[in-house]
C-alpha positions in Angstrom: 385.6 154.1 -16.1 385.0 154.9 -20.0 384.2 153.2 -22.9 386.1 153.1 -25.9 384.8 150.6 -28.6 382.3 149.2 -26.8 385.0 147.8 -24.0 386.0 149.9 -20.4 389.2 151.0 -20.8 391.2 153.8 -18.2 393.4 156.5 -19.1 395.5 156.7 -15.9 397.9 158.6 -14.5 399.5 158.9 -10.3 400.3 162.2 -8.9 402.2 161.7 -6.2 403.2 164.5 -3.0 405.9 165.0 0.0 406.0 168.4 1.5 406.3 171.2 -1.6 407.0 168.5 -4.1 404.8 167.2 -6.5 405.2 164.5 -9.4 402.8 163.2 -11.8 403.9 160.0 -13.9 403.0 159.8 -18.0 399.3 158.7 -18.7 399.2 155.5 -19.7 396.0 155.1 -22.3 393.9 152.5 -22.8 395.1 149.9 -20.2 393.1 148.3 -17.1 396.5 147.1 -16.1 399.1 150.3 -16.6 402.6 149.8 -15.4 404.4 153.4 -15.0 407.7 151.8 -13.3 408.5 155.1 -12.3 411.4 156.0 -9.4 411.6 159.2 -7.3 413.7 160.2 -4.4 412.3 162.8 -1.7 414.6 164.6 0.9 412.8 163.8 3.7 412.7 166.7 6.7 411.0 164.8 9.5 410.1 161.2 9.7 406.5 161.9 11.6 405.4 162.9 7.7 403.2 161.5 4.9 403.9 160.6 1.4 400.8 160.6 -0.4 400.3 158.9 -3.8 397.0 159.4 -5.8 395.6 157.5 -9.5 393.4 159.2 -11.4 391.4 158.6 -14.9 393.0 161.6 -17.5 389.1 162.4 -18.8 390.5 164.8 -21.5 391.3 161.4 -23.4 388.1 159.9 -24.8 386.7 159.3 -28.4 385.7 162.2 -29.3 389.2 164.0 -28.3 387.3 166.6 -26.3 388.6 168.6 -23.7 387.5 170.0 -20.0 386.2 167.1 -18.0 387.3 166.2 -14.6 389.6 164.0 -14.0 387.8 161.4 -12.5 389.4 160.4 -8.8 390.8 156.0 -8.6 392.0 156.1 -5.3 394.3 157.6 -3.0 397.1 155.8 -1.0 398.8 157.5 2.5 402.0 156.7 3.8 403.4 157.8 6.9 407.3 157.4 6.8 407.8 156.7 11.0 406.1 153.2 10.2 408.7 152.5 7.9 411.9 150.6 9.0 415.3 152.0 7.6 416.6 150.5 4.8 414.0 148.0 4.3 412.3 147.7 1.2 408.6 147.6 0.9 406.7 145.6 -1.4 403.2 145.7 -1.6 399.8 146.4 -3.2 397.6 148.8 -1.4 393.8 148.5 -3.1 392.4 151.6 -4.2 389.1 153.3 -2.6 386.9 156.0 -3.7 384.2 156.6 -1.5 381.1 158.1 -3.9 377.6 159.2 -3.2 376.5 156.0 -4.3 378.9 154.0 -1.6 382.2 152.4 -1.4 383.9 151.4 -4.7 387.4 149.5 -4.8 388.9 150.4 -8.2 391.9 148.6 -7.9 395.2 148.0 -6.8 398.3 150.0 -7.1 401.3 148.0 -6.3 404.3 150.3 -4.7 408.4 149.9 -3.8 409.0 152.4 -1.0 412.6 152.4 1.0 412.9 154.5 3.8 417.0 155.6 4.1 419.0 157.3 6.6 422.4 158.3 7.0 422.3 158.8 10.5 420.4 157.3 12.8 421.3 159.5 15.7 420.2 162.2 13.8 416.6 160.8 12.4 416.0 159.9 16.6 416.9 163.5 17.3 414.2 164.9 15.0 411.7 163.2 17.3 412.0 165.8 19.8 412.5 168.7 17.5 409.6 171.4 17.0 406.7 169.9 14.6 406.2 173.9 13.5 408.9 177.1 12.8 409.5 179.1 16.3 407.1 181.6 15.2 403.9 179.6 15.0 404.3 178.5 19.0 405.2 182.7 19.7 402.7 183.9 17.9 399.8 181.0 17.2 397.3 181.0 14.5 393.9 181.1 15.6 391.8 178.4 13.6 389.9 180.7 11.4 393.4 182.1 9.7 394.7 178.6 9.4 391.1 178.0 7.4 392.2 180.4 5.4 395.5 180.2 5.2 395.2 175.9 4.0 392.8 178.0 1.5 394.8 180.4 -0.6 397.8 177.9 0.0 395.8 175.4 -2.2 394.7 178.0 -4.5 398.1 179.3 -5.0 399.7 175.4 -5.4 396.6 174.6 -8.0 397.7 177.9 -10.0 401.1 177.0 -10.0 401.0 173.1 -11.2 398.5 174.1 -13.8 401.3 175.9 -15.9 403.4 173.1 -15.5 403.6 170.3 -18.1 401.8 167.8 -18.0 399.2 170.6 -16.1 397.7 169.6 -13.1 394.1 170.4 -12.8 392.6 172.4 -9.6 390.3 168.9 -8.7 393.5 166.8 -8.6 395.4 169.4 -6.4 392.3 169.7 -3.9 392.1 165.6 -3.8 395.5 165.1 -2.8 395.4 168.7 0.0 392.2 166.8 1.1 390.9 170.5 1.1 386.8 168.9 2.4 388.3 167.3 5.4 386.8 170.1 7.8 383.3 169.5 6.2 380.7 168.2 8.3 380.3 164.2 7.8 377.9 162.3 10.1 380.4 159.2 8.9 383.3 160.9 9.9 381.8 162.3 12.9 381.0 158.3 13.7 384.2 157.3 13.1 386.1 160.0 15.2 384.2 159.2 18.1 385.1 155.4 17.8 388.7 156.3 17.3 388.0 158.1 20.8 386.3 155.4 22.8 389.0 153.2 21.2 391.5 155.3 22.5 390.5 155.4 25.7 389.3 151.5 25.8 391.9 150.7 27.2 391.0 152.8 31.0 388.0 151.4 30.6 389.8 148.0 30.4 391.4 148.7 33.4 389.0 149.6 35.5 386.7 146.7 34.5 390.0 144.3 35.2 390.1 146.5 39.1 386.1 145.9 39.5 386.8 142.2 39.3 389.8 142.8 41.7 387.5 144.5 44.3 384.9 141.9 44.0 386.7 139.0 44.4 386.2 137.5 41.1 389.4 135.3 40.9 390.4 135.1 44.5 394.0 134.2 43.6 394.3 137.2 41.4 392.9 139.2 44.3 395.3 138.1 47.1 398.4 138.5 45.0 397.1 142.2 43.6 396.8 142.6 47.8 400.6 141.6 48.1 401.5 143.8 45.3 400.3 146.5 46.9 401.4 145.8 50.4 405.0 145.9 49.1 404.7 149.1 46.6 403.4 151.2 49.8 406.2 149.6 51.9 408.6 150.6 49.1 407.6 153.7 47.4 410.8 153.9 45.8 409.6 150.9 43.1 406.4 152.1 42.1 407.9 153.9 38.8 410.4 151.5 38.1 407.5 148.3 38.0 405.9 151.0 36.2 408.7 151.0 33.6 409.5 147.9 33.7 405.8 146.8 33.1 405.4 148.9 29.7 408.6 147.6 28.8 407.4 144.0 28.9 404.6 145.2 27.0 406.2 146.7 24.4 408.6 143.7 23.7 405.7 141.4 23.4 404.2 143.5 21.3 407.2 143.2 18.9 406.4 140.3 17.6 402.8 141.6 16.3 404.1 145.0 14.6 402.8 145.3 11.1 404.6 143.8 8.7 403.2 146.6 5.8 402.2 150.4 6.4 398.9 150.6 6.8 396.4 151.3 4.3 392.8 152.7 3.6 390.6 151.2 6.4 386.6 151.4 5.5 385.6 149.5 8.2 387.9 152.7 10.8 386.5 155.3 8.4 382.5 153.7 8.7 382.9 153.8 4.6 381.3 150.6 4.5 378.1 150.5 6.4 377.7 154.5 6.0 373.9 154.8 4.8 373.3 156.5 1.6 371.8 159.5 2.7 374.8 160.6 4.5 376.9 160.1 1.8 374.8 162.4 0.0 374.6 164.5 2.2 378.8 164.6 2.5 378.8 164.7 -1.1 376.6 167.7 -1.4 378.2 171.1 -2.5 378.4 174.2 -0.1 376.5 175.8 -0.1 373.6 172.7 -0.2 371.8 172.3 -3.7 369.4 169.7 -1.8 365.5 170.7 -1.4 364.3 172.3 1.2 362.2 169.4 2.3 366.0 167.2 2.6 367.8 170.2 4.0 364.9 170.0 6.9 365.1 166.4 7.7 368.7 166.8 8.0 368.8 170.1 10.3 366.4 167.8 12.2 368.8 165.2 12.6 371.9 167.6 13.1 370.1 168.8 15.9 369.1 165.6 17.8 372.9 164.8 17.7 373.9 168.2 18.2 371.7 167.9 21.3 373.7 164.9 22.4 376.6 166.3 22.8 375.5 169.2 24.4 374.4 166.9 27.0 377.5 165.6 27.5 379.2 168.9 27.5 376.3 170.0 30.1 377.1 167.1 32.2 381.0 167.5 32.1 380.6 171.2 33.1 378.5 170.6 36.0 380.8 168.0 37.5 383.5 170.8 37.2 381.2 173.2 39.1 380.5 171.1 41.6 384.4 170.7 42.3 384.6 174.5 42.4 381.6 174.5 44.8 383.5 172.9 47.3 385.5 175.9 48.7 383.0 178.5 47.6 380.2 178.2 49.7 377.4 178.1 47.4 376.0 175.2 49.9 377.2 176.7 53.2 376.8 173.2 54.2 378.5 171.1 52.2 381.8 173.9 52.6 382.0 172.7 56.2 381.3 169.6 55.7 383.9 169.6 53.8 386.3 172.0 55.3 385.9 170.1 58.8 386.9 166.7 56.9 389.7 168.6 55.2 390.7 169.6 59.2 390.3 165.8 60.2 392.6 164.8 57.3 394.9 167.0 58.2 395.1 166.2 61.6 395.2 162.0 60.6 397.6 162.4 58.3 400.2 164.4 60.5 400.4 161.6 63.1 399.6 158.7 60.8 402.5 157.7 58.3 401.5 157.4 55.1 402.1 153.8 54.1 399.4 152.7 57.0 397.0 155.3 55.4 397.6 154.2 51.6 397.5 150.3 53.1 393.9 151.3 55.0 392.7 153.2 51.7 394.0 150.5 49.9 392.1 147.4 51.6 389.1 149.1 51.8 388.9 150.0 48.1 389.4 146.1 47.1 387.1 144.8 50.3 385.1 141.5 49.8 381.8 142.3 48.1 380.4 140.7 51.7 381.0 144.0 53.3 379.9 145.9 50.8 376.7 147.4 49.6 374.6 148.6 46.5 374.1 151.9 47.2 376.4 154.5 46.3 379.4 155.7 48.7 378.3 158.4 51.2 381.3 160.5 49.1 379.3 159.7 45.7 376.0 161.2 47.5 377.9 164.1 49.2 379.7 165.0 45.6 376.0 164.5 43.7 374.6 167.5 46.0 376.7 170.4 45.5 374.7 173.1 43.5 375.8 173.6 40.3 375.3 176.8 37.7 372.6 175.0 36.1 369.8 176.5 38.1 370.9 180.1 36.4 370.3 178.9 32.8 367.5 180.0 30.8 
């Protein structure tokens, strides 16, 4: 915010973007509350798109009349069009965040009318299953160093462009809206993709936790009626994907009535914006390459590497399990490939004479048996599995 006369004051202006087209409303000077009551209409080519609408501060305005600052960034706003009902208008104010090297800053509010129209609704459902990309990028694919540099001359040929037109555009505003430091390391974004991950997949994990409590008998009732469920799936196969169907079904029209009423909006608590500690947001802020000191370059190599080593863990763990799979057939451990190859014979042999409904109802029971004849130790398949040689003894 500047100061004019002793008192804050904004010279404001929203630039906003839908595929190749760009707009920019007038500047509206000296005002903490602008009104721009602006309309524009975008073709739209594919509902699973995002309108994006950006305020800024024109910086060029100011006392003295001078000339060549940035414009400084208000906030950003993201729209994605499939959230929108057809012909519905939306009313609403989204609030304004700009994340800085000093922290989280809400500079206001920028209140929007947006109305999603179709004239066929047969044809907006058929987009759905169209392409996302032209034939030629599934024949021929990018690798991800040319699409680096392809999203890089793109923005430097759009910032030449919109700078000759009038009112210009400056190159910051253009690599704001393009969000062209997306692919820059962030610890806070790193955080808060891999909580978008675990809350991805929360809901396995929910699931399995609900089936440990099946298996040991934690609400007997529930337990005896999963039991008959699964009786009468293996007796009749033939309804296992229908219930399946029918159950997300169910789910999906109780969900109904808790769709979101508004698109959504910035979210600082998904984007770890509001508890992100200042040294990494100086260290996301930070040019490349770094203009820190050497002595804050170190401690944060340091730190890149302890997570770095992390995940290499993880990787090193996932790939073993893989070789260990692999070292079933390829007898690495001569004597777990019998082992295995005899029980493989035994299966075979069981499962000729034995229809399969008794076998899934045998599998079945024993999976969800009464923690009385069960035991702490692991399964003798666990300790079999855990034993196969993996590739790690070859690494240096």
């Amino acid at each position: 915010m500047k100061t004019r006369e002793g008192k804050g004051t904004c010279d404001t202006y929203c630039v906003a973007k839908y595929g190749h087209k760009w707009v920019r409303t007038r500047t509206i000077i000296d005002s903490l509350n602008p009104k721009y009551n602006e309309q524009y209409t975008w073709e739209v080519y594919d509902p699973a798109t995002v309108l994006i609408i950006c305020v800024f501060d024109n910086c060029e305005i100011n006392e003295k009349g001078g000339a060549g600052n940035k414009d400084a960034k208000i906030g950003k706003v993201r729209i994605r069009l499939s959230t929108l009902e057809t012909g519905r208008i939306y009313t609403h104010s989204y609030p304004l965040i700009v994340l800085q090297s000093s922290g989280l800053r809400k500079m206001g509010e920028l209140h929007l009318a947006i109305r999603f129209s179709s004239t066929s609704l047969i044809s907006t459902m058929f987009l759905y299953s169209r392409p996302l990309l032209p034939k030629m990028h599934y024949i021929r694919p990018l690798s991800m160093v040319q699409l680096d540099m392809l999203r890089y001359h793109a923005v430097q040929i759009v910032a030449s462009r919109l700078s000759r037109m009038e009112p210009p555009l400056k190159k910051e505003v253009i690599e704001y809206v393009s969000d062209v430091d997306s692919h820059l390391w962030s610890m806070r974004r790193s955080k808060a993709n891999f909580f978008r991950l675990v809350s991805a997949f929360s809901c396995f994990c929910a699931i399995g936790k609900w089936f440990g409590d099946i298996c040991h008998w934690k609400n007997p009732v529930t337990t005896v009626l999963v039991h008959l469920l699964f009786i009468l799936l293996v007796c009749f196969p033939e309804l296992i994907l229908p219930t399946g169907f029918l159950y997300m079904f169910l789910v999906g029209l109780w969900n109904y009535r808790l769709r979101p009423r508004h698109p959504p909006h910035m979210n600082t608590r998904l984007s770890h914006a509001d508890a992100a500690h200042p040294d990494e947001l100086d260290e996301e802020f930070d040019t490349f390459p770094t203009s820190r000191g050497p002595d804050l370059v170190k401690m944060r190599y340091d730190r890149l590497r302890s997570v770095a080593g992390r995940i290499q863990m993880v990787v090193g763990d996932l790939a073993t399990q893989g070789e260990r799979a692999g070292a079933l057939l390829s007898w690495r451990d001569p004597r777990a490939t019998g082992i295995f190859l005899i029980f493989c014979l035994v299966g075979v042999l069981v499962l000729y004479v034995t229809p399969f409904q008794v076998v899934a109802v045998v599998v079945g029971f024993y999976l969800m048996r009464h923690p009385r004849f069960r035991h702490r130790l692991p399964a003798e398949a666990v300790n079999f599995f855990r034993r196969l040689p993996a590739r790690t003894d070859s690494l240096l």
